[in-house]
C-alpha positions as CSV (number, residue, x, y, z in Angstrom):
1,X,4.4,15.3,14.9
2,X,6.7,13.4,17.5
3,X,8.3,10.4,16.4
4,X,6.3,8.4,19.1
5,X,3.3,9.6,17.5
6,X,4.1,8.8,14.0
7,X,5.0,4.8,15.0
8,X,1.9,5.0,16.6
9,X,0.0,6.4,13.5
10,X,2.2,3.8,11.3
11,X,1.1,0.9,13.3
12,X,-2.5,1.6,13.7
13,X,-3.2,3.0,9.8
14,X,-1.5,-0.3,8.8
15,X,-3.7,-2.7,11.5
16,X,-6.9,-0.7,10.3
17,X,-5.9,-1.2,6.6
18,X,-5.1,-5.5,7.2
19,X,-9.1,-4.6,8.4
20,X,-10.5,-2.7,5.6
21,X,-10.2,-4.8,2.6
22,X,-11.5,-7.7,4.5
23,X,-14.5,-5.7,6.1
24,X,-15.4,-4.6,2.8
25,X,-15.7,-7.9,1.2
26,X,-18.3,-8.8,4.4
27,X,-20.2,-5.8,3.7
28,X,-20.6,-6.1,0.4
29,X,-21.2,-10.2,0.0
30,X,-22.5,-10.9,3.8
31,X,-24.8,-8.1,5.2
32,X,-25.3,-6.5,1.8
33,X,-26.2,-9.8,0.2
34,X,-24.4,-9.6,-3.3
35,X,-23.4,-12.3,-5.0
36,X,-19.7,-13.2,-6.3
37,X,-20.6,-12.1,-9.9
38,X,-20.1,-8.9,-12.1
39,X,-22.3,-6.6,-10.1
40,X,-20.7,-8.0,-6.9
41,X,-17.5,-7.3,-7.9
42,X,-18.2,-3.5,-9.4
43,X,-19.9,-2.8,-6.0
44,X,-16.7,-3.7,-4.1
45,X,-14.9,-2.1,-6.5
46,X,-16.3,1.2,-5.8
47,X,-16.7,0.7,-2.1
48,X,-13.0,-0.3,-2.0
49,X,-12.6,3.2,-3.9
50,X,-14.0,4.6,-1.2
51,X,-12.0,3.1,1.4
52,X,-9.0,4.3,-0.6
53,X,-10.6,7.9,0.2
54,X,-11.1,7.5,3.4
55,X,-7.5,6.3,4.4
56,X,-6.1,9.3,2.2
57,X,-8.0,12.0,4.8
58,X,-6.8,9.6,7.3
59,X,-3.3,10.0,6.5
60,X,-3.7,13.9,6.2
61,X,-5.5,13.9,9.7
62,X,-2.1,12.0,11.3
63,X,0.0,14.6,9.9
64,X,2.3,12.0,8.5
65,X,1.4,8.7,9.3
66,X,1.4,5.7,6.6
67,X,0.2,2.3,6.0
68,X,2.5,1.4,3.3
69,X,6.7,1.1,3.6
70,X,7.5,2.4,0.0
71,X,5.7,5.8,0.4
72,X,7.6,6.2,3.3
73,X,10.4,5.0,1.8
74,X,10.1,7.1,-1.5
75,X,9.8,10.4,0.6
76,X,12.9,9.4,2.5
77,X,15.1,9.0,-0.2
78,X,14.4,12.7,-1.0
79,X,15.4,13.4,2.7
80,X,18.3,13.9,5.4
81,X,20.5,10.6,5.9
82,X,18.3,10.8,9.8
83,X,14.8,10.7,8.4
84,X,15.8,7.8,6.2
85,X,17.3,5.7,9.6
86,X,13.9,6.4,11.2
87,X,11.8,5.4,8.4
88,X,14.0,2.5,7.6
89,X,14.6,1.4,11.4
90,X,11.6,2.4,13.2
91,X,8.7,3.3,10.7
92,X,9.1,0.7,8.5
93,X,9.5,-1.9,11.5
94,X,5.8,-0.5,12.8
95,X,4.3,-0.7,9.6
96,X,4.8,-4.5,9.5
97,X,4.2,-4.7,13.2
98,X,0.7,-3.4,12.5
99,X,0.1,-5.6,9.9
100,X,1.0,-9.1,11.6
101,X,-0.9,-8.0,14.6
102,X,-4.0,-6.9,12.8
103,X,-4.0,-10.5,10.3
104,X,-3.5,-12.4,13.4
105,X,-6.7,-10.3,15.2
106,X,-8.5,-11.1,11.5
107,X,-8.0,-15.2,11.4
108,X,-8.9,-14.8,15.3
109,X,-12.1,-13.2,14.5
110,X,-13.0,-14.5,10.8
111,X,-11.5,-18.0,10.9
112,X,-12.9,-18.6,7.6
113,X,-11.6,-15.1,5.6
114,X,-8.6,-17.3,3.5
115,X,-4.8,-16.7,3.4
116,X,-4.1,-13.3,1.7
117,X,-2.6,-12.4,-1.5
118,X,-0.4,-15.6,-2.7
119,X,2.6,-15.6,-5.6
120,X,0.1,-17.4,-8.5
121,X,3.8,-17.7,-11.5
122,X,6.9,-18.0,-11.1
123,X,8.8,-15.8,-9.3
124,X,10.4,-14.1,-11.9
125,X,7.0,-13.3,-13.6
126,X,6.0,-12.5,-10.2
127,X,8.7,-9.9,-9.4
128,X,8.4,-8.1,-12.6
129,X,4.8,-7.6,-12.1
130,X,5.1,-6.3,-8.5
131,X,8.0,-4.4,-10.0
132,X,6.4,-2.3,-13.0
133,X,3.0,-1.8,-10.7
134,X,4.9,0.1,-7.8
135,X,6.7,1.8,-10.0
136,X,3.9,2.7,-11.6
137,X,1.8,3.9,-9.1
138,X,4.8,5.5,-7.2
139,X,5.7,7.4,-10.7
140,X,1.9,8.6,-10.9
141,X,1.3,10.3,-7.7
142,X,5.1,11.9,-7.5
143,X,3.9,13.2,-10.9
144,X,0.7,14.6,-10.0
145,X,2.2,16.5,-7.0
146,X,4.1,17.7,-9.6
147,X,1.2,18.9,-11.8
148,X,-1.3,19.5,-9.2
149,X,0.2,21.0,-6.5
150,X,-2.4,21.8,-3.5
151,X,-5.5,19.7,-5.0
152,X,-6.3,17.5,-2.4
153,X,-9.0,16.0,-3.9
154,X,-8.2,15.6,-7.8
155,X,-4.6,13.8,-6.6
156,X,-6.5,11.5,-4.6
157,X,-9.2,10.9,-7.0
158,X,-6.7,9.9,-9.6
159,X,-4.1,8.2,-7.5
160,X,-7.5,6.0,-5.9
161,X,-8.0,5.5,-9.5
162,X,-4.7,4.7,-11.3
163,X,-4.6,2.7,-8.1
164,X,-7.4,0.0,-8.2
165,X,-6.4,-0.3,-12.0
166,X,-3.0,-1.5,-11.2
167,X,-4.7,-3.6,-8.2
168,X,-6.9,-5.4,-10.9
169,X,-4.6,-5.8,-13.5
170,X,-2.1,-7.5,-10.6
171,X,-4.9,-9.5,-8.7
172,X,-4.3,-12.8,-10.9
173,X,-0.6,-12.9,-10.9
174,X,0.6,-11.6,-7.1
175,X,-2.2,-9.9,-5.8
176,X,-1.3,-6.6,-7.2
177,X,-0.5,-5.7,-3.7
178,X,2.1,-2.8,-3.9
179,X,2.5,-3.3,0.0
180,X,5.6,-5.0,1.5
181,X,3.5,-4.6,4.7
182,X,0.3,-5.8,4.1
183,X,1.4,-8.7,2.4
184,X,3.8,-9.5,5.3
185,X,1.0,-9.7,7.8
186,X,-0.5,-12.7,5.8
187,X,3.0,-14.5,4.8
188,X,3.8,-14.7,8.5
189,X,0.6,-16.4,9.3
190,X,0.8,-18.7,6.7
191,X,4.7,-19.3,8.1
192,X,6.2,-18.4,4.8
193,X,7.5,-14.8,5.4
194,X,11.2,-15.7,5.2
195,X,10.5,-17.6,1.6
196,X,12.6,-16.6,-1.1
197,X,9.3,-16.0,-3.2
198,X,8.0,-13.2,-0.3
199,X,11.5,-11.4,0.0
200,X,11.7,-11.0,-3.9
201,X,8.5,-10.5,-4.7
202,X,7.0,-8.3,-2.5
203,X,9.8,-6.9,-0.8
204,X,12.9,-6.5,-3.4
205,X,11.0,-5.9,-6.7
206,X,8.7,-3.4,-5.0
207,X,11.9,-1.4,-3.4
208,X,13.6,-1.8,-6.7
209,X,10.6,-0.1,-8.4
210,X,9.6,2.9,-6.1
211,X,13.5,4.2,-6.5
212,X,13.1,3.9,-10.0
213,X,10.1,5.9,-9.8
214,X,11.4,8.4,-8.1
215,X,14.4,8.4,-10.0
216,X,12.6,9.0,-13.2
217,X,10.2,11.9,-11.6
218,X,13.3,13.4,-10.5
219,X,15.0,13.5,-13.4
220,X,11.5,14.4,-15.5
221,X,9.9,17.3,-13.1
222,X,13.0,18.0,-10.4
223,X,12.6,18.5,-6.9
224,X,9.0,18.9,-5.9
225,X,8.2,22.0,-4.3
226,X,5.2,20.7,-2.1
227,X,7.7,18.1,-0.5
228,X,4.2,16.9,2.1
229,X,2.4,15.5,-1.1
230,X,5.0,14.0,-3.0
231,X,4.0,10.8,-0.6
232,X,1.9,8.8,-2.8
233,X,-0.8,6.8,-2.0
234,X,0.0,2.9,-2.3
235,X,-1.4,-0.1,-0.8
C-alpha cells in the first residue's frame, strides 16, 4: 500500500474508532433501552467485543492501516531507520489527526456524550497503570504471533479478550485506554492536551511500556517470522 493510502487508512480507522465506543454506548442504553446496571454493562461489554472484531478485519482489509500509535510504533522498532520516520512523522501525526477531528465531529453531534477518559490518581499511580497495561497487551499479542502464527481468528479472539480485561481493570484509574491517540482527541477538546498529566500518562508511560514489551518478546521468542502480525491489537 502507498504511503498516501496508509495516512489515509490511519486517519479514518482512528476517526471511526473516536465513533465506535461512543456509538456503542447509544446502542446499547438509547435505542436498545438497557439500563446502566450489571446486565447493561455485560451487554456493552460484549458488543464492545465485537467492535474490537470488527476493527481487527478492518485493519486486515487496509493492508496496514491503524488506529492506535504504539502498534505502529512497536512494529517500527523492528523495522528500517525509514519506516520508523514515517510512522513517527507521518503516521503517528494522522493517527491523532483522526482522532481530534472525529471527538470534535462527536461533541458537534452528541453535545451531551461527556469528556472522555480523565487521569482519576495521581499521576504517578496513573503512569504506572497506563504503563503495565500497554505493556501488557503489547507483550500478549507479539507473543501470540509467536505461538500462533497464521490464526487469524484465535489471535484476535484472545487479544479482543486480554484486551477488554486490561480496559476494565484500567477504567477506574485512567481509563485503561492504551491509546496515546484516542485519548488525545478528548484532551484537546477539553484544552488540556499539553498538561503534564496527558504527556506522561498517556503518552510517555505507554511508549515506555510497548518497548519494553517488545523488548521482552524479543528477547523471550526472537524475531517473529510472520513480521505482518506481530502488530498487536491495542486501543
Amino acid at each position: 500500500m502507498g504511503e498516501i493510502s496508509l495516512l489515509i487508512c490511519d486517519f479514518a480507522l482512528t476517526f471511526m474508532w473516536v465513533w465506535s465506543s461512543v456509538l456503542v454506548k447509544i446502542f446499547v442504553f438509547y435505542i436498545l433501552g438497557f439500563d446502566h446496571d450489571v446486565v447493561g454493562e455485560i451487554v456493552i461489554l460484549c458488543i464492545y467485543l465485537i467492535n474490537l472484531f470488527l476493527f481487527a478485519v478492518l485493519i486486515k482489509i487496509s493492508k496496514g492501516g491503524n488506529y492506535n500509535p504504539l502498534t505502529l510504533l512497536s512494529a517500527a522498532i523492528s523495522g528500517g531507520f525509514s519506516d520508523f520516520l514515517f510512522t513517527v512523522g507521518a503516521r503517528i501525526p494522522a493517527q491523532v489527526l483522526g482522532a481530534i477531528y472525529g471527538v470534535k465531529f462527536l461533541i458537534i453531534t452528541f453535545p451531551a456524550i461527556g469528556h472522555g477518559p480523565k487521569l482519576n490518581v495521581d499521576i504517578h499511580h496513573g503512569a504506572l497503570t497506563e504503563g503495565f497495561l500497554t505493556f501488557m497487551i503489547v507483550f500478549i499479542t507479539l507473543s501470540l504471533a509467536r505461538i500462533i502464527p497464521g490464526s487469524f481468528v484465535r489471535k484476535t479472539w484472545i487479544s479482543s479478550l486480554s484486551k477488554l480485561t486490561l480496559q476494565i481493570l484500567g477504567s477506574d484509574l485512567t481509563g485503561g485506554c492504551m491509546n496515546p491517540a484516542s485519548v488525545m482527541g478528548w484532551a484537546y477538546a477539553r484544552g488540556d492536551h499539553i498538561s503534564k498529566e496527558h504527556i506522561f500518562v498517556y503518552w510517555l508511560a505507554p511508549i515506555e511500556g510497548t518497548l519494553l514489551a517488545v523488548w521482552v518478546s524479543g528477547l523471550l521468542f526472537g524475531k517473529s517470522k510472520e513480521k505482518a502480525d506481530t502488530k498487536p491489537k491495542t486501543e
